[in-house]
N, C-alpha and C positions, 0 to 999 in steps of 0.2 A: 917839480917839472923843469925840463933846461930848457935853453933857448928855442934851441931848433924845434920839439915839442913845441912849445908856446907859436911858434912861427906857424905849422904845420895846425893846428886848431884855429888859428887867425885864418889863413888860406880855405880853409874848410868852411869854417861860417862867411866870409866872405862870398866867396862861390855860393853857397847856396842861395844868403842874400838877391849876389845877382840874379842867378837861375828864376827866383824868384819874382822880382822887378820887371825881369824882361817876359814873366807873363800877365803881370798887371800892372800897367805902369803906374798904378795907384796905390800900388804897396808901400811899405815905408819902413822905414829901420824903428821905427815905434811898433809898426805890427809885427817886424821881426821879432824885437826882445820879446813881446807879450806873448807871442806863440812858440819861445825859448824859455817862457819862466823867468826872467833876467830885466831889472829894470833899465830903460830903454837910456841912461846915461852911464851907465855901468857897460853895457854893450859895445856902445858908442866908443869908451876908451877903452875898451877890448881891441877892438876893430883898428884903433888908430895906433895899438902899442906903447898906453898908454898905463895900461890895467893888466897884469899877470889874470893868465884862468886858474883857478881855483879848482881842486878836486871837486867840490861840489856840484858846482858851475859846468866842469868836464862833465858828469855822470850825467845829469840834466840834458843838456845840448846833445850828446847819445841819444839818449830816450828820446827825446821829442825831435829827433830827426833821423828816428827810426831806423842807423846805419843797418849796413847787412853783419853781417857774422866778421867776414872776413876785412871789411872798413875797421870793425873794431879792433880786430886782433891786430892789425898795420897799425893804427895809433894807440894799441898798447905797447906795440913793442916800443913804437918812437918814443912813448912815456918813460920806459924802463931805461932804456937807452944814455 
């Protein structure tokens, strides 16, 4: 996966992150990873561009954030890319 990819899935989980936060402000990047599948320091250097995403990790984070059709097919191209 190249940079901009990797860039472009960090922005993605990010956003949601927030999206998320700002409806419970008692959320937390712990109950992010655990509702991503993804242990919550693994995330953490995700987030901070510290950690490449993994094909695995990509497919995962799809699924359990349910994109539409079309979300997916926009970061598959950026993946090919």
């Amino acid at each position: 996966m190249d940079k901009s990819f990797q860039e472009h899935c960090r922005a993605l989980l990010k956003e949601e992150l927030t999206k998320r936060c700002s409806k419970n402000s008692q959320y937390s990047l712990r109950a992010f990873a655990k509702c991503m599948e993804i242990d919550s320091s693994y995330l953490s250097k995700i987030l901070s561009g510290k950690r490449s995403i993994t094909n695995k990790v990509y497919d995962r984070i799809l699924k359990q954030l349910n994109l539409s059709l079309n979300q997916y097919l926009d970061l598959e191209k950026k993946k090919d890319s």
